[in-house]
C-alpha positions in Angstrom: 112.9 85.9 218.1 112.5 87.1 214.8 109.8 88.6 212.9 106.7 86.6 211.4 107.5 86.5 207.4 104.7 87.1 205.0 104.5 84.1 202.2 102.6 84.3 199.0 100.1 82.2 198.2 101.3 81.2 195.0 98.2 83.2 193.3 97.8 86.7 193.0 94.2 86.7 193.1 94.8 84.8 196.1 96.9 87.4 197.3 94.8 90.2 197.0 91.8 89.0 199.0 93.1 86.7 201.7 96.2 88.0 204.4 99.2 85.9 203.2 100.1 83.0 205.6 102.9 83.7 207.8 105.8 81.8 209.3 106.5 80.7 211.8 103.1 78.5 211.6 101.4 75.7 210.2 98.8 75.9 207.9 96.2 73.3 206.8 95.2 73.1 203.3 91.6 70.8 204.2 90.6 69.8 200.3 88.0 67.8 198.7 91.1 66.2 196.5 93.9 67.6 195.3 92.2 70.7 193.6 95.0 73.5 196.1 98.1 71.4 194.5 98.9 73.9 191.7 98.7 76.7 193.9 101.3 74.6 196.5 103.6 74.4 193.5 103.7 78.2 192.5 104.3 79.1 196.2 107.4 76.3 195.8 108.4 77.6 192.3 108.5 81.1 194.0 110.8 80.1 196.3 113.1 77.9 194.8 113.2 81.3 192.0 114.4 82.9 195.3 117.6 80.6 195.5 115.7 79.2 199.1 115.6 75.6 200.2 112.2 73.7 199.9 111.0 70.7 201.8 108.5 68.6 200.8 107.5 64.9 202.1 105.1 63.2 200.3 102.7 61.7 202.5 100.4 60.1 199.4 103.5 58.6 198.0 101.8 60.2 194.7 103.6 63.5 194.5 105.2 64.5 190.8 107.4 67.2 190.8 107.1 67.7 186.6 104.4 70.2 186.8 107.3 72.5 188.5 109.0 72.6 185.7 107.5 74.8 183.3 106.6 77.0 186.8 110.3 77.4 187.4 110.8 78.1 183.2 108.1 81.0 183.5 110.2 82.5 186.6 113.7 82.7 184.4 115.1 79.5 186.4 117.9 77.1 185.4 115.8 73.8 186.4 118.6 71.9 188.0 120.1 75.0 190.0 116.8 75.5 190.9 115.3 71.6 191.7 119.0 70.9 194.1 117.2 73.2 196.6 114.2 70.8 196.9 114.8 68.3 198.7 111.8 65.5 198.5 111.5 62.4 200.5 108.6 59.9 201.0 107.6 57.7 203.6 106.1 54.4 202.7 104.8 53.7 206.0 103.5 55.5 208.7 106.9 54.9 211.1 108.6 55.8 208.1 107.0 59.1 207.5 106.9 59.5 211.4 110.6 59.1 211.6 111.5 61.0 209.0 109.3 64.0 210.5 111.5 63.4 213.6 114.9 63.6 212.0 113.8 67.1 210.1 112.8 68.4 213.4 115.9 66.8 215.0 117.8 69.4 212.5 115.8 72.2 212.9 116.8 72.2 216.8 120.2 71.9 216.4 122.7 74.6 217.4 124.4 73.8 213.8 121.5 73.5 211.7 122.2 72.8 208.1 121.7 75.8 205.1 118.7 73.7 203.8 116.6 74.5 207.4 118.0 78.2 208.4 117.7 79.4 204.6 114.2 77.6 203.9 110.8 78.8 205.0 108.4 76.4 203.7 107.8 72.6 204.1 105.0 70.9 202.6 104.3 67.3 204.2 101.7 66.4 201.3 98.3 64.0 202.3 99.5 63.7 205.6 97.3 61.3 207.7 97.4 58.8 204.9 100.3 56.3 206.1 99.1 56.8 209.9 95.0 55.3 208.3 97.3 51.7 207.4 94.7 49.2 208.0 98.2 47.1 209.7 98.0 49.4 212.6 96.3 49.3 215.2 93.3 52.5 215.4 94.4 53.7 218.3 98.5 53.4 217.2 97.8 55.1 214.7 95.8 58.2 215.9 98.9 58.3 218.6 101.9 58.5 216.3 99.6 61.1 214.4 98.9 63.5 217.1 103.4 62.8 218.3 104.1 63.2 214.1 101.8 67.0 214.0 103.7 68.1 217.0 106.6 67.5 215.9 105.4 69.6 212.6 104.6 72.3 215.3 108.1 72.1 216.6 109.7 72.3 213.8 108.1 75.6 212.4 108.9 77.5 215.2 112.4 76.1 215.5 113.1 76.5 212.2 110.9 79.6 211.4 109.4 78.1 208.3 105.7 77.6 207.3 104.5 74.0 207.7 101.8 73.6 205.2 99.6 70.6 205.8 97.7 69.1 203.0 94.7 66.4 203.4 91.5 65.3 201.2 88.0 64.5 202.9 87.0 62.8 200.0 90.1 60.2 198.7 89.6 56.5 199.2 89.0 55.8 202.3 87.3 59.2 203.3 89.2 61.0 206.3 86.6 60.2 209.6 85.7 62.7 211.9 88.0 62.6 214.6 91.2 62.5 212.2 90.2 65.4 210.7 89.8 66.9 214.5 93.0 65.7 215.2 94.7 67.7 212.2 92.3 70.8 213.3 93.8 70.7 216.8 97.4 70.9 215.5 97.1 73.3 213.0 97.4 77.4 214.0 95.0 78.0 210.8 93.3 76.5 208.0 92.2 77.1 204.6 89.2 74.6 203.5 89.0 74.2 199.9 85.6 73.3 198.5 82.6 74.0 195.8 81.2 77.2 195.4 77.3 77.8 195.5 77.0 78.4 192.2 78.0 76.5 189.3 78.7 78.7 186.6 81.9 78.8 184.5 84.5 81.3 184.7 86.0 81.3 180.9 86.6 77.6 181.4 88.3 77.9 184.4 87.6 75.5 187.7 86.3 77.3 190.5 86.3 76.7 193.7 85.9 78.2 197.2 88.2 79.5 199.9 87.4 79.7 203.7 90.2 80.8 205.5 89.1 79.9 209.5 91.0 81.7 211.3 89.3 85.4 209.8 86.3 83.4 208.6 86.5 84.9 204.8 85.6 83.8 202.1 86.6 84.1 197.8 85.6 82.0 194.9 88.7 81.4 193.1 89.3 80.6 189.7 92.4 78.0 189.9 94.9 78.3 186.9 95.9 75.0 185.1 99.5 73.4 185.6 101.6 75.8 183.8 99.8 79.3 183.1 100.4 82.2 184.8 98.0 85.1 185.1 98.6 89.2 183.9 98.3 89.6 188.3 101.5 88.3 188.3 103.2 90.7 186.4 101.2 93.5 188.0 104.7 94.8 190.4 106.7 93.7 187.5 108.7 97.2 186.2 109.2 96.8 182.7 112.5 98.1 180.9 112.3 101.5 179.0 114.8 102.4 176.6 115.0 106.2 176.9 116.4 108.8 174.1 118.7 111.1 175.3 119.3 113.3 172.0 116.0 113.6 170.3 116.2 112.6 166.5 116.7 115.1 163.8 113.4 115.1 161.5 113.7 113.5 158.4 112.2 115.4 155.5 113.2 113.6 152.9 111.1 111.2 151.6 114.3 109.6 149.9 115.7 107.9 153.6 114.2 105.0 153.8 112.2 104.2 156.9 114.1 101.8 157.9 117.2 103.9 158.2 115.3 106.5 160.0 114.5 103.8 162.7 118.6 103.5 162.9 119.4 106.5 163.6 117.0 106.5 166.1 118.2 103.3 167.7 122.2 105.0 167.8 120.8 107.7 169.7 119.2 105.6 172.4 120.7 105.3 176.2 122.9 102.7 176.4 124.2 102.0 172.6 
C-alpha cells in the first residue's frame, strides 16, 4: 500500500497553521456558501502546474472554471496544456451524478486504470447532496442513493489513492437539514467547517473567515485572497536566480567612462555571458 501523500491547501497561510490533508481520504469542505472555492481552485491550479490529472464533478451544475485561468498564468502554465488534464463533468440529476460517481470508481478499481486515475490525486465532487434534495424523488430515495453515491467516493479514494474533497453549503436555497448533513459527516474521514469569525473587523479589506478542522479540533481566522491574487507566502520556498561575478571588475577612475559603459563591462564579466 503506498504512502499517505501530503496536499497543499491551496493557501500558504493555510498551510502553516493547519496539517495538510492527506490522500488517500476524503475531506469535507462544510461552508456557509461558496466562501472555500478560491482556495479549491489554487489547490487545482497547483496541480494541474504539476502536469497531474484533476477531477472535478460539478454537483451545483454552477461551477466556472475561468477563475483558473489567471491561477494557472501566475504558476507559468500554457492554459490549454494545462486545462486537457481536467477533466469536468456534471450531473443534471441525481442518477446522473450517481452514475457518473459509479463509472469513476468503476475505473479506479480496474487492473488497467487509465493515466487520468493512477497519475491524479485530487477529485473535487462540488455541492454534492444537491441533485440527491430533487423535490421528484422520493425522501427516502434520495437519502439512499446519497449514502451508496459517498461510499462510492470512499472507494474510490482508496482505490485510486487520491483525495476526495467534498464540498456543501448549510445556507443555499433550500438549506441542507440535519440528517443530510449527518449523512455527509458519517462518510467523510475529516472535515473542515468554514464559517464567521467572532469578530468582525477587517483585515486590509480582505474577507475573513474561520477554519475548524474536526478531526484536531483547531481553529485559524483566515483571510481569503480574491480570484486571482497570490500572496508573498507563496514565494517564501521560492529560490531566486543570482547572477554571480566570477572576475571582479577593474575600478574605473575615470570620470570620462560613462556609467553606462562601466555597467557593460560588468555585465561581460558575469557567469554565464
Amino acid at each position: 500500500m503506498s504512502r499517505p501523500t501530503s496536499i497543499s491547501w491551496g493557501d500558504s497561510a493555510i498551510d502553516l497553521v493547519l496539517p495538510k490533508p492527506k490522500a488517500p481520504s476524503v475531506l469535507l469542505i462544510d461552508q456557509d456558501r461558496k466562501e472555500f472555492q478560491g482556495a479549491l481552485l489554487r489547490m487545482v491550479a497547483n496541480d494541474l502546474s504539476e502536469s497531474r490529472p484533476v477531477h472535478w464533478i460539478d454537483g451545483g451544475m454552477a461551477f466556472d472554471p475561468s477563475p483558473l485561468l489567471p491561477l494557472l498564468r501566475i504558476r507559468g502554465c500554457k492554459n490549454r496544456q494545462a486545462l486537457s488534464n481536467f477533466h469536468i463533468c456534471r450531473g443534471f440529476t441525481a442518477h446522473q451524478t450517481a452514475s457518473i460517481i459509479q463509472r469513476l470508481s468503476n475505473e479506479a478499481k480496474s487492473k488497467d486504470s487509465p493515466n487520468r486515475m493512477i497519475e491524479g490525486r485530487i477529485i473535487v465532487i462540488s455541492q454534492i447532496p444537491r441533485m440527491f434534495m430533487d423535490t421528484q424523488l422520493k425522501k427516502s430515495e434520495g437519502r439512499s442513493l446519497l449514502k451508496a453515491t459517498l461510499q462510492r467516493c470512499r472507494d474510490i479514494s482508496k482505490d485510486s489513492n487520491s483525495l476526495v474533497i467534498l464540498t456543501s453549503s448549510r445556507n443555499s436555497s433550500p438549506p441542507l437539514s440535519k440528517d443530510i448533513r449527518e449523512i455527509l459527516r458519517q462518510f467523510a474521514d475529516d472535515i473542515l467547517r468554514v464559517g464567521e469569525p467572532l469578530s468582525k473587523k477587517s483585515n486590509r479589506g480582505l474577507a475573513r473567515k474561520r477554519l475548524h478542522l474536526l478531526s484536531l479540533d483547531r481553529e485559524m481566522i483566515w483571510a481569503q485572497l480574491p480570484f486571482g491574487q497570490t500572496s508573498l507566502l507563496e514565494f517564501r520556498h521560492i529560490q531566486t536566480s543570482r547572477l554571480d561575478c566570477l572576475i571582479e571588475p577593474a575600478a574605473t577612475t575615470s570620470s570620462f567612462q560613462p556609467k553606462g559603459d562601466s555597467m557593460e563591462v560588468a555585465a561581460r564579466t558575469a557567469s554565464g555571458v
